[in-house]
N, C-alpha and C positions, 0 to 999 in steps of 0.2 A: 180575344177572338181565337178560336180554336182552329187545328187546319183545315177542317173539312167546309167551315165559314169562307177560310180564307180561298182556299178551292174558289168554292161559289162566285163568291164578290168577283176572282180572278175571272172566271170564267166571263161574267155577266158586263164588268166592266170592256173584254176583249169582244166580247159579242156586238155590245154599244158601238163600241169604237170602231170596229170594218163595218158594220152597217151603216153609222151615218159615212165614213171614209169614203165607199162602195158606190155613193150615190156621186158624190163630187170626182172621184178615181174616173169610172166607166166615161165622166163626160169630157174629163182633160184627157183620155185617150181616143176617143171616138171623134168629138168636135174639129181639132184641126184636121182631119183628112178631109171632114165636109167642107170645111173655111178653101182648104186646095182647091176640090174638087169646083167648090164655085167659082172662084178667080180664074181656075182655067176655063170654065165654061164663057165668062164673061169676054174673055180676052177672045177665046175660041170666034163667039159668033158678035163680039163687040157690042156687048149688051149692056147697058150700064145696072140693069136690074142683078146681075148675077154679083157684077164688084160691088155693087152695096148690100149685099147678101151676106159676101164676104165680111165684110167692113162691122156691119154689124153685127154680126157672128161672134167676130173676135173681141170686139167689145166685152161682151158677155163671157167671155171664155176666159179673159184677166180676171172677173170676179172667179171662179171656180176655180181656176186656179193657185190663187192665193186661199183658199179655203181648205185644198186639197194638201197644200203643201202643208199646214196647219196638221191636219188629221194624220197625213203621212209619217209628221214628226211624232207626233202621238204615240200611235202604233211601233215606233221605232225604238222610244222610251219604253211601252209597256212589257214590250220583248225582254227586255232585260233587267226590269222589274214586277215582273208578275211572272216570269217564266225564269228564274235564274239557272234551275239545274239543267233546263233546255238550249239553254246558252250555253253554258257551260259544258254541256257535253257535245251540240252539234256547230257550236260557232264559231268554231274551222273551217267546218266544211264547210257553211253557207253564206262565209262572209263575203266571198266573191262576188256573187251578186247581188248582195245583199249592197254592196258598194259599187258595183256596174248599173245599174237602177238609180244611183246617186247622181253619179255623170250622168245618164243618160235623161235626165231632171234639168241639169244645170246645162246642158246642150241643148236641150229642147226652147231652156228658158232665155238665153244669149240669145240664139236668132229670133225667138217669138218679141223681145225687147228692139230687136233692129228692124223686123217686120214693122212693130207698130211703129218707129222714129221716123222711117224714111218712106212712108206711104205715100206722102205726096213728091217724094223726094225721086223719084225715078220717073223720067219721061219714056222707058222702053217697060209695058207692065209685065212683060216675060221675064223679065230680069228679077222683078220684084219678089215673082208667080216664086223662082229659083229660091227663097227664103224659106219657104212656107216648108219643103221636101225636107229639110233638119227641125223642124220643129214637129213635122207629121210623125218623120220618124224615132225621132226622141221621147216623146211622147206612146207610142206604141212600145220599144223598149225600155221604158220604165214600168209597163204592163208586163214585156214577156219575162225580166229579171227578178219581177217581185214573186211573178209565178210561178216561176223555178223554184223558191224557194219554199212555197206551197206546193207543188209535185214532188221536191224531196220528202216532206213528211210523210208524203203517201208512198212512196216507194223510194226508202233511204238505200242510197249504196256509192260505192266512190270511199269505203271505209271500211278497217275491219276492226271489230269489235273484244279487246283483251281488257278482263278486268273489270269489266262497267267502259274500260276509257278507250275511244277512238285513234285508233291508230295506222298509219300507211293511208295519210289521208290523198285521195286524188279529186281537186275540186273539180274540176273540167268533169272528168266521170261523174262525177256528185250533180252534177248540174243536167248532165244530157239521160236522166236517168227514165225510165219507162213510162211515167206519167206526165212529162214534160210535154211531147210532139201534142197530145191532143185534149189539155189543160191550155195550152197555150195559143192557140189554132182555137178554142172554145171563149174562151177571154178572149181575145181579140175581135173576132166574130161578133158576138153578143156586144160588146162595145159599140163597133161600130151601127151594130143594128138597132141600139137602143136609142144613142146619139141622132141618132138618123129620127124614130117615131116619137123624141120629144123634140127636135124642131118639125117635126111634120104637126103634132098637136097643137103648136104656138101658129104655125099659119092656118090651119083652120080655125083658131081660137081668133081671130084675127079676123077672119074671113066672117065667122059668125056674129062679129061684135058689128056690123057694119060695113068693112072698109073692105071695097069690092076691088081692091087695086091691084091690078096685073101682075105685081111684086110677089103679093100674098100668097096668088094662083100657082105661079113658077116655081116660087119657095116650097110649096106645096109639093109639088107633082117631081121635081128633085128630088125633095126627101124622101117621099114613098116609096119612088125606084131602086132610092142606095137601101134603103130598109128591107126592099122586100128581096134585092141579093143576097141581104147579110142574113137575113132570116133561111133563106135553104142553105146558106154555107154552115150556119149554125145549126141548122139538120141535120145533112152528108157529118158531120163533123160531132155532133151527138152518136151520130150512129157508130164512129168509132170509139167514141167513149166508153159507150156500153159495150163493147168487146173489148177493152183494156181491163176496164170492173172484172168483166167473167174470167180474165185469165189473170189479173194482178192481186184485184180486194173483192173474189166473190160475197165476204161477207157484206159489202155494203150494197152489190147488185141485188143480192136474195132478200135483204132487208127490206130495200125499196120497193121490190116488186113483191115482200107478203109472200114470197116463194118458201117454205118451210121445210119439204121434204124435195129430195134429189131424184128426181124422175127428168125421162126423155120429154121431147113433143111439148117443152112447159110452154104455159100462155102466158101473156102477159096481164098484169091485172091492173086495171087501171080505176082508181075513185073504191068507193065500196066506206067499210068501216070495219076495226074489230071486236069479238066479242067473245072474250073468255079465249081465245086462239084462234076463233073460227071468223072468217072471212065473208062477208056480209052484203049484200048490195051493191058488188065491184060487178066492174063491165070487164071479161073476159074475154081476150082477141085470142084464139087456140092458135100456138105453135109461135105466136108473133116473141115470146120471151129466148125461145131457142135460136130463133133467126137474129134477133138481137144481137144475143151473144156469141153467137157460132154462126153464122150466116146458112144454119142448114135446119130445115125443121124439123127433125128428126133429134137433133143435139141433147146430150142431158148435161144439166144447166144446175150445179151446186146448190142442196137449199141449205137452210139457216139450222138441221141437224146435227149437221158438220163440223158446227161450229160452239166452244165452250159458252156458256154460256154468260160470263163477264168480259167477253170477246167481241161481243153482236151489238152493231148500232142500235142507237134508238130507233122504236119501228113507227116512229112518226114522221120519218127520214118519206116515208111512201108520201106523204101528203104534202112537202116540200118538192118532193119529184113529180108527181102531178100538177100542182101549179105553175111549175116550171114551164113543164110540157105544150099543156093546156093554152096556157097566154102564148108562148112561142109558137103554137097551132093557129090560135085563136089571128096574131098579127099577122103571120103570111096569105092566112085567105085576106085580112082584111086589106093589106096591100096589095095584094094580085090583082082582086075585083077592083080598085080605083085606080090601077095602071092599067090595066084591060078595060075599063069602065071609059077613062079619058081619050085611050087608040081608039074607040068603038064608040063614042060619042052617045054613053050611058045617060042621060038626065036625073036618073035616082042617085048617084054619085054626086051630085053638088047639090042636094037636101040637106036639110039641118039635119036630121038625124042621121044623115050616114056622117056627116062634119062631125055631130057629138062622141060617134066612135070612133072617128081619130081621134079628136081633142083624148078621150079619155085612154087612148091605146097609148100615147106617151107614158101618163103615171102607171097602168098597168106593163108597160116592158118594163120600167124602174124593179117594180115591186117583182116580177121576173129574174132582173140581175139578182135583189136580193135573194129570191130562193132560190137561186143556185149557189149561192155561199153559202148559206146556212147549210144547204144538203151537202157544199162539199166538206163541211168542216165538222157538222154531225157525222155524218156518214164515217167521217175519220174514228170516232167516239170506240173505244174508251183509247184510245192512242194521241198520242202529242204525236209521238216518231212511230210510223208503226211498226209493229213489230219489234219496238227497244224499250222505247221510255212512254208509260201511261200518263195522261193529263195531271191526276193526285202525282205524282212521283215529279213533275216537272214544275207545280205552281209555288210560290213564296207561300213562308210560313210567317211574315208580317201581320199585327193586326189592324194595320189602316188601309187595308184595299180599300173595306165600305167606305172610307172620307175619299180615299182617291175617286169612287164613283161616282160621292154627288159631285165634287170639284171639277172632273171631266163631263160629265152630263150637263154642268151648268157653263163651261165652255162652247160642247156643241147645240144648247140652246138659244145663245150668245149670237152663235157662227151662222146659225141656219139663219134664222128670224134679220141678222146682219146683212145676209151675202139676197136673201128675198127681197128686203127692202129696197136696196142699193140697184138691183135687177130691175126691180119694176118701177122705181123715181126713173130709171138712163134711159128706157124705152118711154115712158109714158110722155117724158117731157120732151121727147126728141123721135118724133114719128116720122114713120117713113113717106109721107107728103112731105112731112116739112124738111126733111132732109135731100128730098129730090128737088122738090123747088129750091132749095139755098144753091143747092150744084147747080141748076138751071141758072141760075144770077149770077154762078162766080163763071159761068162759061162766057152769058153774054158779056160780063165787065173783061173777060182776056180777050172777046174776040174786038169789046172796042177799042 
């Protein structure tokens, strides 16, 4: 196998591996704030529908978890087998939290292990509620340390550079570096909003299958609320992004937006197609690309001239930005209108077809997270480290990446089809009728 093979296979197999990662990641950082947030609702207004919300919540969240910690290992391994000279030259500086992301795993996982031992074990459930806040939070900073270490690649510093070799390394600077505040603030956000619109999907999935049970409803009308906060924070919080792009990595903003030449008053282009260079059937909002990045319409806005031309992302990076956008569009009306739908006692809101677009708004914010990795990680293209080391310069010159693919592929085919199965035997044979009736019989046998 030649390098430019081994490139490939490197590439294709790191791509595999954060995308299936990505799906299991986003839902062991998002899932326990919702597990909180019902426990305390339950406790709040002594509801028992909220603690078995909980309860079963976290069931589900031990499987993805152990699934996640699988891929997480993965990705850890392929770091420093598919990327040696990238190691090798930045694994000073990132090892900090590349190892703070570690503990912050095995903190998460201690109390989420004492949560589930002593559930029935505490007659005061405030106290219990007190468990859940280290595991929310551990959980959440295993998301912002791993980020860190993707906001480094995009804007390395905390080093200076003699030689090829790194030296005067400051990790704390390396970590709080210009892509950090709103990479991380964006992950986090989107997690929780994603988490939030696939258990809003499984209560309408739920709701539509028959079972008209009050539980359903509330589980419902929860989720859409946390979803549709996290959905404008992930707005307001996009909207800083693209002004960190315009002044950090204009070439990955001009990319996405098909912006070519450097002119004031740019629009944004949003959809379209290209052809031969020229720009086709896009919906054009005038001035809305200056405002983006400059908060002024008048702004001139860097195009893709500017830039060498084995410099400039791939310009398919625009149709990864769009989908992004689009579904993150698409979910906030659709939870706005069924939390305004529910205050205003809508009757088109609990139709099967508005139910079938929640059901289907879970797998589509999935497929959401995913195109924001992809774009951030294209968008990085051709740079490992920007501005240092290119992706050829930093991948193994080994010729069995291609066996480590299928070998890892046939892991995560293993893992998916595993962690599904297991999911839908715990719920199906243990429904939430028959889990409220059982508590209804262990109440009356204590109160006799």
């Amino acid at each position: 196998m030649g390098n430019e093979e081994s490139v490939f296979f490197s590439r294709v197999l790191t791509e595999l591996t954060l995308s299936f990662h990505i799906i299991y990641a986003t839902i062991g950082v998002g899932i326990p704030l919702m597990i909180m947030i019902a426990q305390w609702l339950g406790i709040k207004k002594q509801d028992e529908h909220y603690i078995l919300l909980a309860r079963r919540w976290t069931r589900g969240f031990v499987i993805t978890v152990a699934v996640g910690v699988v891929t997480g290992t993965a990705i850890g391994l392929q770091l420093s087998l598919l990327w040696p000279n990238f190691m090798e030259l930045a694994g000073n500086v990132i090892a900090l939290p590349l190892f703070m992301e570690t503990f912050a795993f095995f903190f998460e996982a201690i109390f989420l292990g004492i949560y589930l031992y002593t559930w029935d074990r505490f007659e005061n459930q405030k106290k219990h509620l007190l468990l859940l806040i280290p595991v929310a939070v551990g959980a959440s900073f295993s998301a912002v340390f791993i980020t860190i270490v993707n906001a480094f690649m995009n804007a390395p510093q905390g080093f200076d550079l003699v030689n090829g070799q790194l030296v005067n390394i400051n990790p704390i600077l390396a970590m709080f570096n210009p892509a950090m505040p709103t990479k991380v603030a964006h992950v986090l956000a989107t997690a929780y909003m994603t988490s939030a619109f696939v258990l809003a999907s499984i209560g309408a999935y739920r709701l539509l299958k028959g079972s008209d049970h009050i539980y359903h409803k509330k589980a419902l009308f929860l989720t859409m609320k946390i979803g549709l906060i996290f959905s404008i924070a992930a707005a307001v919080i996009g909207d800083f992004s693209g002004k960190y792009l315009a002044e950090y990595q204009p070439e990955k903003l001009a990319a996405a937006e098909w912006h070519f030449e450097t002119h004031e008053g740019a629009p944004l282009v949003l959809y379209g197609v290209l052809d031969d260079g020229e720009v086709k059937y896009a919906l054009e909002i005038p001035y809305a690309l200056s405002i983006l990045a400059h908060s002024n319409p008048n702004a001139e806005v860097i195009g893709l001239n500017e830039f060498p031309e084995d410099e400039i992302p791939p310009l398919y990076i625009h149709y990864l930005f769009d989908g992004m956008v689009t579904i993150g569009m698409w979910m906030t009306a659709l939870s706005l209108v069924y939390v305004a739908g529910v205050w205003m006692k809508w009757s088109f809101i609990r139709t099967r077809w508005y139910r079938w677009l929640i059901v289907l708004g879970g797998p589509l914010s999935m497929v959401a997270i995913e195109l924001g990795w992809w774009f951030a990680e294209v968008g990085r293209q051709p740079w490992i480290l920007r501005g240092i080391m290119k992706v050829e310069d930093a991948a193994t010159t080994s010729g069995q990446v291609d066996l480590m693919l299928l070998l890892f592929a046939g892991l995560y085919l293993i893992l998916a089809i595993g962690s599904t199965v297991v999911l839908t035997r715990m719920f199906r044979k243990n429904t939430v009728e028959q889990e409220l009736a059982d508590r209804e019989l262990e109440k009356e046998g204590e109160f006799r």
